[in-house]
N, C-alpha and C positions, 0 to 999 in steps of 0.2 A: 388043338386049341382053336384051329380058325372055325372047325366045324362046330364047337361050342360059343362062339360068339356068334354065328348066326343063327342060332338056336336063342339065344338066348340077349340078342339088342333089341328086340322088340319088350322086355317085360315093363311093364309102367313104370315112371320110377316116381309118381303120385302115390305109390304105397313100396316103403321101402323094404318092406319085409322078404320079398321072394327074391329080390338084387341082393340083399345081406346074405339070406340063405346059400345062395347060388356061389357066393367068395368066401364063404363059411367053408362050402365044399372045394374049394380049388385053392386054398390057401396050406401050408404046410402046417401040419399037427403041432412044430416046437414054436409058431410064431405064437401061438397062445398060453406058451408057456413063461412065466416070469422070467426076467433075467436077472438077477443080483449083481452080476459084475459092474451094470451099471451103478447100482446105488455102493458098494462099494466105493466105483471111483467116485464119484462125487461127495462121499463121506471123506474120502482121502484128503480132497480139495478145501473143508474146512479149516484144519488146521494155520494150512498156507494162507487162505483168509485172516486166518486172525494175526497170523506174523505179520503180514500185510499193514492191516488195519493197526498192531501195534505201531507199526515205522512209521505210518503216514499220521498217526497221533502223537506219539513221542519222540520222535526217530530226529527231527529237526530238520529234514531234508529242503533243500529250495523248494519255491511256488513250481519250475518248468519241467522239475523231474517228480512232481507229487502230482499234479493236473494228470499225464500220464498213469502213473499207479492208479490213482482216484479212478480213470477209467476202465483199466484192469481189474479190478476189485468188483465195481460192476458189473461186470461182464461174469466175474464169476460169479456172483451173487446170483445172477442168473441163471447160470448151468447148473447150479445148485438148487434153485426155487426149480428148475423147471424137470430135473431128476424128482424130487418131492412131488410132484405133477404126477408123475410115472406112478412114484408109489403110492400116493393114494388112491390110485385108478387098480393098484393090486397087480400092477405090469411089473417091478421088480423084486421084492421079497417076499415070500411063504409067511413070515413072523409078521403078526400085526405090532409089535414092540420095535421092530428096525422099519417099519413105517411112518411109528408117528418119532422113532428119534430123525429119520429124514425130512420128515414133514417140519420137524422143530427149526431143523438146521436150515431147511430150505424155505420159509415160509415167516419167520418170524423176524429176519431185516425188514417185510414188508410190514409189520405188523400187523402180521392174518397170522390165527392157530393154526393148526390141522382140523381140531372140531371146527371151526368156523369154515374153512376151504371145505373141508367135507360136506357141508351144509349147504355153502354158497353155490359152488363148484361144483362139484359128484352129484348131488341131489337137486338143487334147482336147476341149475343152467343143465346138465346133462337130461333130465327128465323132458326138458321143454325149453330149447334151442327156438331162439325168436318166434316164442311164441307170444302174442300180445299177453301182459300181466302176470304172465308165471314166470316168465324171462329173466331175473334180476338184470342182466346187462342187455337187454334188447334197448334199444332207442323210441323216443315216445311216440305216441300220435299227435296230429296235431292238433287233436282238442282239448288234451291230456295239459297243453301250457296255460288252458281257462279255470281249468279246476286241479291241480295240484302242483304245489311248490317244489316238492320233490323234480317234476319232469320239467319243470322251467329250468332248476339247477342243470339237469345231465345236459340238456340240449344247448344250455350257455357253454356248457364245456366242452361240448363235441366239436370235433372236426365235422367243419361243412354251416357249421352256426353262422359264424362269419363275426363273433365275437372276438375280441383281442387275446381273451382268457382261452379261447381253443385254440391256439397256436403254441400254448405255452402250456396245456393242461397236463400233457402227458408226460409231464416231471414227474407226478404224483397221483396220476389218474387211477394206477393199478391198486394202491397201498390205501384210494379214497374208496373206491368200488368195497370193498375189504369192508371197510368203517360202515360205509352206508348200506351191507347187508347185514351186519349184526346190529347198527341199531335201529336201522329203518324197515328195509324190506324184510324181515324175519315177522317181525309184528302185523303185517299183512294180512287178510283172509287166505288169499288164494295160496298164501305160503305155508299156509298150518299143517300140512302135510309132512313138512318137512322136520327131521329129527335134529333137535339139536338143544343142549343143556345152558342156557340162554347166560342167567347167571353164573354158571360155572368161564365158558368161554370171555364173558367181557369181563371178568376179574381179570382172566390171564393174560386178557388184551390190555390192562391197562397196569398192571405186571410188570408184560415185556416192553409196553413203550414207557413205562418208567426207569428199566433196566436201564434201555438204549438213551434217554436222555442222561440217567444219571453217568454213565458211560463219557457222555457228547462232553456233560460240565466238568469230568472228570479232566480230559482232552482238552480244555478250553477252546475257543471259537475258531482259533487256525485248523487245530489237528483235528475237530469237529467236523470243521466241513471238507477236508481232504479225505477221512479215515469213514465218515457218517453218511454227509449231506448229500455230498456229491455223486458217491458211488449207489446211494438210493435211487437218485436223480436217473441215472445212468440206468439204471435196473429197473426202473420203469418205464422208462422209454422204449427199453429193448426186447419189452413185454407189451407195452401197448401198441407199440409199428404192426406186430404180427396179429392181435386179439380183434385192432382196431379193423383188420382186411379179412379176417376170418368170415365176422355175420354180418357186420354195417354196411356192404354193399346188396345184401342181397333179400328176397322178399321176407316178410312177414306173417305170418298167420295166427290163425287167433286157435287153434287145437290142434295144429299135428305138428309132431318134432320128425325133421324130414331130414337125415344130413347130403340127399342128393340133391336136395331145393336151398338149403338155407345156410349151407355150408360152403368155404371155400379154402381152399391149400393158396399157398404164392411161390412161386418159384423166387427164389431168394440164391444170393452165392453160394457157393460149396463152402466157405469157409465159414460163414453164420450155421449153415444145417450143421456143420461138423461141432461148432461150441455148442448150437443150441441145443443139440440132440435131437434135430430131424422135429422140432416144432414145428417150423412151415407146412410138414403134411396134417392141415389142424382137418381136413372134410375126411381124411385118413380115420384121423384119431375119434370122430365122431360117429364113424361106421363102426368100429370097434374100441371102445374106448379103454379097456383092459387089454388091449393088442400094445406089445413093446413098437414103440415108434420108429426099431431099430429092423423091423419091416414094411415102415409106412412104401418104401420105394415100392417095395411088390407088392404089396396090397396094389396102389394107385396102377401098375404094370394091369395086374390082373382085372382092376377093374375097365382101364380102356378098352381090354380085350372083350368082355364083355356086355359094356354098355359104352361108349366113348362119350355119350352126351352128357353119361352123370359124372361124369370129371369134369370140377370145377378148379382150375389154375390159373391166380393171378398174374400176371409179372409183377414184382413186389412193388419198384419205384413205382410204374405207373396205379396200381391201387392206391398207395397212400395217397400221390397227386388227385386222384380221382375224388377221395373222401373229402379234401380239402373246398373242390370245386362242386358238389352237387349236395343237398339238401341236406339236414338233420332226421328230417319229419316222416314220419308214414303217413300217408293221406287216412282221413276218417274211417274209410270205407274199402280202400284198396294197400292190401299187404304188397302189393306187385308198384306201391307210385309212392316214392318219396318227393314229399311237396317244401314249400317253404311255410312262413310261420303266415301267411295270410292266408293258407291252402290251398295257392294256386299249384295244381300239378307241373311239377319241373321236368322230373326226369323218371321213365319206369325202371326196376331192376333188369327186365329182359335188355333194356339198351343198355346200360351200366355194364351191363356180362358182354354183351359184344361187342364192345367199344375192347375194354379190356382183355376180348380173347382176340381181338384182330392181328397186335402184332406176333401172335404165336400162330394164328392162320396165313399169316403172311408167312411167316418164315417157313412154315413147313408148305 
Protein backbone atom coordinates (compact mmCIF):
# COMPACT_ATOMS: atom_id res chain seq x y z
CA UNK A 1 0.00 0.00 0.00
CA UNK A 2 2.81 2.51 0.75
CA UNK A 3 4.06 2.06 -2.85
CA UNK A 4 0.43 2.88 -3.93
CA UNK A 5 0.15 6.00 -2.16
CA UNK A 6 3.21 7.37 -3.70
CA UNK A 7 1.90 6.63 -6.76
CA UNK A 8 -0.96 7.98 -6.31
CA UNK A 9 -0.87 11.61 -3.60
CA UNK A 10 0.02 13.55 -6.26
CA UNK A 11 -3.48 13.08 -8.23
CA UNK A 12 -5.50 16.56 -8.04
CA UNK A 13 -8.20 16.47 -5.98
CA UNK A 14 -9.78 19.76 -8.01
CA UNK A 15 -11.20 16.90 -10.07
CA UNK A 16 -12.46 14.19 -7.85
CA UNK A 17 -13.13 11.60 -10.35
CA UNK A 18 -9.70 9.71 -10.56
CA UNK A 19 -9.30 9.87 -6.37
CA UNK A 20 -13.02 8.04 -6.30
CA UNK A 21 -11.77 5.74 -8.99
CA UNK A 22 -8.54 4.82 -7.35
CA UNK A 23 -10.73 3.93 -3.63
CA UNK A 24 -13.36 2.42 -5.90
CA UNK A 25 -10.34 0.08 -6.67
CA UNK A 26 -8.92 -0.53 -3.18
CA UNK A 27 -12.08 -0.80 -1.24
CA UNK A 28 -13.62 -4.35 -0.52
CA UNK A 29 -16.18 -5.66 -3.11
CA UNK A 30 -18.94 -6.46 0.04
CA UNK A 31 -18.67 -2.59 1.29
CA UNK A 32 -20.92 -1.89 -1.68
CA UNK A 33 -23.06 -4.20 -0.93
CA UNK A 34 -26.38 -3.31 0.97
CA UNK A 35 -26.69 -4.33 4.56
CA UNK A 36 -30.18 -5.07 5.79
CA UNK A 37 -29.33 -5.99 9.23
CA UNK A 38 -28.97 -2.47 9.73
CA UNK A 39 -32.50 -1.46 8.71
CA UNK A 40 -33.80 -4.46 10.45
CA UNK A 41 -32.39 -3.26 13.73
CA UNK A 42 -33.65 0.09 13.54
CA UNK A 43 -37.16 -1.33 12.40
CA UNK A 44 -36.78 -3.34 15.69
CA UNK A 45 -36.25 0.15 17.53
CA UNK A 46 -39.66 1.41 16.45
CA UNK A 47 -41.72 -0.47 18.40
CA UNK A 48 -39.81 0.44 21.75
CA UNK A 49 -40.33 4.11 20.52
CA UNK A 50 -43.84 4.05 20.52
CA UNK A 51 -44.05 2.06 24.07
CA UNK A 52 -41.82 4.95 24.97
CA UNK A 53 -43.65 7.65 23.68
CA UNK A 54 -47.09 5.83 25.13
CA UNK A 55 -45.50 6.17 28.91
CA UNK A 56 -44.18 9.51 28.63
CA UNK A 57 -47.83 10.45 27.22
CA UNK A 58 -50.05 8.55 29.43
CA UNK A 59 -47.89 6.79 31.63
CA UNK A 60 -48.21 9.68 34.40
CA UNK A 61 -44.59 9.46 35.33
CA UNK A 62 -42.73 12.54 37.33
CA UNK A 63 -41.17 15.82 35.30
CA UNK A 64 -37.26 14.10 36.55
CA UNK A 65 -37.76 10.67 35.23
CA UNK A 66 -39.66 11.88 31.76
CA UNK A 67 -37.05 15.00 30.96
CA UNK A 68 -34.53 11.78 30.79
CA UNK A 69 -36.84 9.44 28.71
CA UNK A 70 -37.80 12.68 26.53
CA UNK A 71 -34.21 12.54 25.76
CA UNK A 72 -33.91 8.91 24.93
CA UNK A 73 -36.70 8.87 22.75
CA UNK A 74 -34.62 11.44 20.89
CA UNK A 75 -31.93 9.94 20.48
CA UNK A 76 -33.64 7.16 19.06
CA UNK A 77 -35.58 9.02 16.83
CA UNK A 78 -32.34 9.58 15.50
CA UNK A 79 -30.74 6.38 14.86
CA UNK A 80 -33.93 5.66 13.30
CA UNK A 81 -34.03 8.89 10.88
CA UNK A 82 -30.59 8.37 10.23
CA UNK A 83 -30.87 4.16 9.32
CA UNK A 84 -33.77 5.86 6.66
CA UNK A 85 -30.58 7.92 5.52
CA UNK A 86 -28.85 4.72 4.77
CA UNK A 87 -31.86 3.36 2.92
CA UNK A 88 -32.69 5.92 0.78
CA UNK A 89 -29.20 6.19 -0.35
CA UNK A 90 -30.02 2.08 -1.46
CA UNK A 91 -27.08 1.14 1.36
CA UNK A 92 -29.49 -1.24 3.35
CA UNK A 93 -32.29 -3.07 1.57
CA UNK A 94 -32.65 -4.70 -2.19
CA UNK A 95 -36.71 -3.99 -1.82
CA UNK A 96 -37.72 -0.40 -2.71
CA UNK A 97 -40.95 -1.26 -0.24
CA UNK A 98 -38.69 -1.73 3.12
CA UNK A 99 -37.14 1.54 2.13
CA UNK A 100 -39.81 3.73 1.82
CA UNK A 101 -41.42 1.70 5.13
CA UNK A 102 -37.98 2.88 6.79
CA UNK A 103 -38.02 6.11 5.27
CA UNK A 104 -41.75 6.47 6.85
CA UNK A 105 -40.45 5.24 10.25
CA UNK A 106 -37.41 7.26 10.20
CA UNK A 107 -38.29 10.58 8.52
CA UNK A 108 -41.72 11.39 9.45
CA UNK A 109 -41.20 12.65 13.44
CA UNK A 110 -39.45 15.25 11.38
CA UNK A 111 -42.02 15.83 9.24
CA UNK A 112 -40.20 15.10 5.88
CA UNK A 113 -41.59 12.09 3.41
CA UNK A 114 -39.33 9.82 1.89
CA UNK A 115 -40.56 11.54 -1.74
CA UNK A 116 -39.67 14.70 -0.16
CA UNK A 117 -35.91 13.56 1.46
CA UNK A 118 -35.43 11.82 -1.77
CA UNK A 119 -35.90 15.06 -3.70
CA UNK A 120 -34.29 17.46 -1.07
CA UNK A 121 -31.55 15.01 0.02
CA UNK A 122 -30.50 12.34 -2.82
CA UNK A 123 -31.30 14.63 -5.59
CA UNK A 124 -30.48 18.26 -4.72
CA UNK A 125 -28.05 18.37 -2.16
CA UNK A 126 -26.29 15.06 -3.31
CA UNK A 127 -26.09 16.23 -7.14
CA UNK A 128 -24.61 19.66 -5.98
CA UNK A 129 -22.98 19.88 -2.44
CA UNK A 130 -22.31 23.83 -1.82
CA UNK A 131 -22.74 24.60 -4.84
CA UNK A 132 -24.10 28.29 -5.07
CA UNK A 133 -28.18 27.95 -5.99
CA UNK A 134 -28.44 24.39 -6.50
CA UNK A 135 -27.54 23.69 -2.85
CA UNK A 136 -30.77 23.72 -0.96
CA UNK A 137 -28.80 23.82 2.27
CA UNK A 138 -25.71 25.65 1.26
CA UNK A 139 -25.46 29.24 3.14
CA UNK A 140 -26.03 32.58 1.20
CA UNK A 141 -24.00 35.09 -0.35
CA UNK A 142 -23.93 38.16 0.82
CA UNK A 143 -25.64 39.87 -1.77
CA UNK A 144 -28.33 37.34 -1.78
CA UNK A 145 -29.66 39.24 1.92
CA UNK A 146 -30.52 42.60 -0.75
CA UNK A 147 -32.58 40.70 -2.91
CA UNK A 148 -34.18 37.65 -1.35
CA UNK A 149 -36.27 37.15 1.75
CA UNK A 150 -35.66 33.54 1.71
CA UNK A 151 -31.64 34.08 2.28
CA UNK A 152 -32.29 36.89 4.94
CA UNK A 153 -34.36 34.15 6.89
CA UNK A 154 -31.48 31.11 6.75
CA UNK A 155 -28.61 33.53 7.58
CA UNK A 156 -30.97 35.00 10.81
CA UNK A 157 -30.90 31.39 11.59
CA UNK A 158 -27.53 30.29 11.13
CA UNK A 159 -24.77 29.84 13.57
CA UNK A 160 -22.28 32.52 13.08
CA UNK A 161 -25.28 35.29 12.25
CA UNK A 162 -24.86 36.43 15.63
CA UNK A 163 -28.64 36.75 16.01
CA UNK A 164 -30.28 35.62 19.28
CA UNK A 165 -32.51 33.09 17.01
CA UNK A 166 -29.20 31.09 15.99
CA UNK A 167 -28.31 30.04 19.32
CA UNK A 168 -31.60 28.56 19.65
CA UNK A 169 -32.43 27.49 15.83
CA UNK A 170 -31.29 24.14 16.02
CA UNK A 171 -34.34 22.91 17.95
CA UNK A 172 -36.06 22.83 14.83
CA UNK A 173 -33.69 23.73 12.01
CA UNK A 174 -33.67 20.18 10.51
CA UNK A 175 -37.59 19.45 10.33
CA UNK A 176 -37.75 23.60 8.99
CA UNK A 177 -34.96 22.94 6.12
CA UNK A 178 -37.77 19.91 5.26
CA UNK A 179 -40.70 22.59 5.09
CA UNK A 180 -38.69 25.16 3.20
CA UNK A 181 -37.70 22.60 0.25
CA UNK A 182 -40.95 21.46 -0.58
CA UNK A 183 -42.62 24.54 -0.44
CA UNK A 184 -39.87 27.06 -1.41
CA UNK A 185 -36.89 25.79 -3.04
CA UNK A 186 -38.67 22.98 -5.26
CA UNK A 187 -40.51 25.78 -7.13
CA UNK A 188 -36.96 27.23 -8.02
CA UNK A 189 -35.57 27.44 -11.76
CA UNK A 190 -32.36 25.88 -11.01
CA UNK A 191 -34.31 23.03 -9.14
CA UNK A 192 -36.62 21.89 -11.96
CA UNK A 193 -34.47 19.16 -12.47
CA UNK A 194 -35.26 17.62 -9.76
CA UNK A 195 -38.18 14.80 -9.66
CA UNK A 196 -40.67 14.96 -7.32
CA UNK A 197 -44.73 14.71 -7.20
CA UNK A 198 -45.13 18.15 -5.56
CA UNK A 199 -48.85 17.69 -4.78
CA UNK A 200 -48.84 14.28 -3.87
CA UNK A 201 -45.82 14.82 -1.09
CA UNK A 202 -47.42 18.15 0.62
CA UNK A 203 -50.67 16.29 1.04
CA UNK A 204 -48.76 13.67 2.88
CA UNK A 205 -46.77 16.41 4.60
CA UNK A 206 -49.75 17.95 5.93
CA UNK A 207 -51.30 14.32 6.73
CA UNK A 208 -48.49 13.37 8.87
CA UNK A 209 -48.15 16.69 10.74
CA UNK A 210 -51.91 16.42 11.34
CA UNK A 211 -51.42 12.81 12.46
CA UNK A 212 -48.76 14.05 15.04
CA UNK A 213 -50.65 16.97 16.35
CA UNK A 214 -53.81 15.27 16.61
CA UNK A 215 -51.61 12.66 18.64
CA UNK A 216 -49.88 15.75 20.78
CA UNK A 217 -53.95 17.02 21.58
CA UNK A 218 -54.80 13.55 22.17
CA UNK A 219 -51.79 13.53 24.98
CA UNK A 220 -52.57 16.82 26.20
CA UNK A 221 -49.90 19.67 26.76
CA UNK A 222 -47.88 17.54 29.63
CA UNK A 223 -47.55 14.20 27.84
CA UNK A 224 -47.16 16.34 24.57
CA UNK A 225 -44.18 17.85 25.13
CA UNK A 226 -42.40 15.01 27.11
CA UNK A 227 -43.64 12.05 24.53
CA UNK A 228 -43.67 14.90 21.16
CA UNK A 229 -41.93 18.26 21.66
CA UNK A 230 -39.15 17.59 23.39
CA UNK A 231 -37.76 14.38 21.86
CA UNK A 232 -38.27 16.38 18.39
CA UNK A 233 -36.17 19.15 19.96
CA UNK A 234 -33.71 16.66 20.90
CA UNK A 235 -33.65 14.94 17.31
CA UNK A 236 -32.80 17.96 15.68
CA UNK A 237 -30.26 19.11 17.49
CA UNK A 238 -28.44 15.92 17.15
CA UNK A 239 -28.90 16.29 13.43
CA UNK A 240 -28.03 19.66 13.03
CA UNK A 241 -24.35 19.55 15.55
CA UNK A 242 -23.23 16.97 12.71
CA UNK A 243 -25.06 18.70 9.18
CA UNK A 244 -24.16 22.03 10.54
CA UNK A 245 -19.94 20.95 10.58
CA UNK A 246 -20.29 18.76 7.44
CA UNK A 247 -20.41 21.98 4.61
CA UNK A 248 -20.79 25.40 6.63
CA UNK A 249 -17.19 25.56 7.30
CA UNK A 250 -15.93 25.00 4.04
CA UNK A 251 -15.61 26.71 0.48
CA UNK A 252 -18.19 27.29 -1.94
CA UNK A 253 -18.57 27.15 -5.60
CA UNK A 254 -20.83 27.91 -8.03
CA UNK A 255 -20.42 24.40 -10.49
CA UNK A 256 -18.53 21.70 -9.18
CA UNK A 257 -19.74 19.10 -6.32
CA UNK A 258 -16.24 18.17 -4.95
CA UNK A 259 -16.52 16.08 -1.73
CA UNK A 260 -12.70 16.54 -1.26
CA UNK A 261 -13.20 20.42 -1.23
CA UNK A 262 -16.52 20.96 0.18
CA UNK A 263 -16.93 18.06 2.49
CA UNK A 264 -15.99 17.37 5.97
CA UNK A 265 -16.21 14.23 8.56
CA UNK A 266 -15.64 15.38 12.67
CA UNK A 267 -14.27 13.15 14.95
CA UNK A 268 -16.95 12.92 17.56
CA UNK A 269 -17.01 10.10 20.65
CA UNK A 270 -17.11 6.48 20.07
CA UNK A 271 -20.17 6.31 21.81
CA UNK A 272 -22.29 9.10 19.45
CA UNK A 273 -20.52 7.05 16.09
CA UNK A 274 -21.76 3.86 17.71
CA UNK A 275 -25.84 5.40 18.34
CA UNK A 276 -25.44 7.46 15.31
CA UNK A 277 -24.22 4.74 12.93
CA UNK A 278 -21.00 6.25 11.86
CA UNK A 279 -22.75 9.71 10.60
CA UNK A 280 -19.77 11.66 11.59
CA UNK A 281 -17.99 10.07 8.47
CA UNK A 282 -20.43 12.67 6.42
CA UNK A 283 -17.00 13.54 3.51
CA UNK A 284 -17.06 9.42 3.78
CA UNK A 285 -20.53 9.28 2.91
CA UNK A 286 -20.15 11.93 -0.02
CA UNK A 287 -17.51 10.04 -1.88
CA UNK A 288 -19.78 7.21 -1.85
CA UNK A 289 -23.06 7.88 -0.94
CA UNK A 290 -24.66 4.35 -1.52
CA UNK A 291 -21.50 2.95 0.43
CA UNK A 292 -23.01 1.42 4.10
CA UNK A 293 -21.42 3.95 6.56
CA UNK A 294 -20.64 0.68 8.42
CA UNK A 295 -17.28 1.20 6.32
CA UNK A 296 -16.82 4.82 6.47
CA UNK A 297 -13.60 3.79 8.98
CA UNK A 298 -11.83 2.21 6.00
CA UNK A 299 -12.88 4.18 3.35
CA UNK A 300 -11.43 7.34 5.45
CA UNK A 301 -8.07 4.56 6.33
CA UNK A 302 -7.70 4.08 2.59
CA UNK A 303 -8.23 7.27 1.58
CA UNK A 304 -5.20 8.88 3.90
CA UNK A 305 -3.14 6.29 2.43
CA UNK A 306 -3.74 7.51 -0.67
CA UNK A 307 -4.15 11.14 -0.62
CA UNK A 308 -3.73 12.36 3.22
CA UNK A 309 -4.70 16.03 2.08
CA UNK A 310 -8.10 15.17 0.94
CA UNK A 311 -9.19 14.06 4.41
CA UNK A 312 -10.99 16.52 5.95
CA UNK A 313 -11.61 15.84 10.09
CA UNK A 314 -12.95 18.02 12.37
CA UNK A 315 -12.74 17.72 16.17
CA UNK A 316 -16.40 17.96 16.73
CA UNK A 317 -16.54 20.41 19.90
CA UNK A 318 -14.11 22.67 18.29
CA UNK A 319 -16.18 23.00 14.86
CA UNK A 320 -19.36 23.76 16.38
CA UNK A 321 -17.35 26.66 18.51
CA UNK A 322 -15.96 27.62 15.27
CA UNK A 323 -19.48 28.19 13.32
CA UNK A 324 -20.63 30.01 16.12
CA UNK A 325 -17.50 32.52 15.96
CA UNK A 326 -16.97 33.21 12.14
CA UNK A 327 -19.28 34.49 9.60
CA UNK A 328 -22.66 33.38 7.98
CA UNK A 329 -21.84 34.84 4.37
CA UNK A 330 -19.98 33.87 1.29
CA UNK A 331 -18.31 36.84 -0.07
CA UNK A 332 -19.89 38.00 -3.60
CA UNK A 333 -17.06 36.90 -5.53
CA UNK A 334 -14.99 34.35 -3.34
CA UNK A 335 -16.35 30.61 -2.52
CA UNK A 336 -12.91 30.34 -0.38
CA UNK A 337 -14.12 33.90 2.11
CA UNK A 338 -16.94 33.94 4.32
CA UNK A 339 -17.67 37.72 5.11
CA UNK A 340 -19.99 39.40 7.47
CA UNK A 341 -23.31 41.14 6.35
CA UNK A 342 -21.39 44.60 5.28
CA UNK A 343 -19.00 42.25 3.13
CA UNK A 344 -16.16 42.87 4.70
CA UNK A 345 -13.89 39.69 4.28
CA UNK A 346 -13.47 38.02 7.90
CA UNK A 347 -12.17 34.83 7.68
CA UNK A 348 -11.09 32.34 4.47
CA UNK A 349 -12.06 28.69 4.55
CA UNK A 350 -8.36 27.51 3.93
CA UNK A 351 -7.71 29.23 7.76
CA UNK A 352 -11.09 27.81 9.14
CA UNK A 353 -9.47 24.15 8.02
CA UNK A 354 -6.22 25.01 9.75
CA UNK A 355 -7.28 26.50 12.68
CA UNK A 356 -9.31 23.34 13.11
CA UNK A 357 -6.82 20.60 11.89
CA UNK A 358 -4.09 22.14 14.24
CA UNK A 359 -4.97 20.34 17.48
CA UNK A 360 -4.89 16.97 15.49
CA UNK A 361 -1.41 18.21 13.90
CA UNK A 362 -0.40 18.86 17.24
CA UNK A 363 -1.22 15.66 18.61
CA UNK A 364 0.10 13.59 16.12
Amino acid sequence: MHSTALSTATLPIDDPKPLRAELRRVMPPESFEPQPHRGVIALALVPVMMALMGLLGWGGLPWWLCLPLSFLLGQMVTTVGLAAHEALHHAVFRSRRWEEVLGWAGFSPFLVTPGNWRAWHVQAHHSAANIHQRDPDILPRQQDLDTQRFARLFHAISPGSGTWVSYVSFGLFFTAQGQAFLWHHINQPQLQHVRMNRTKERLLTVLVTGGWFALGWAMGPRGALFALVIPLIVANVTLMIYIATNHWLLPASEDRDNPFVNTASVETHPVMNWAHLNFSYHQEHHIFPAMSPRFAPLLRQRLRELHPGASAVFPHIHALRTLYSRPALYSPTEGTMLVGRDGTPAVSTDELRRRLEAPRDAAS
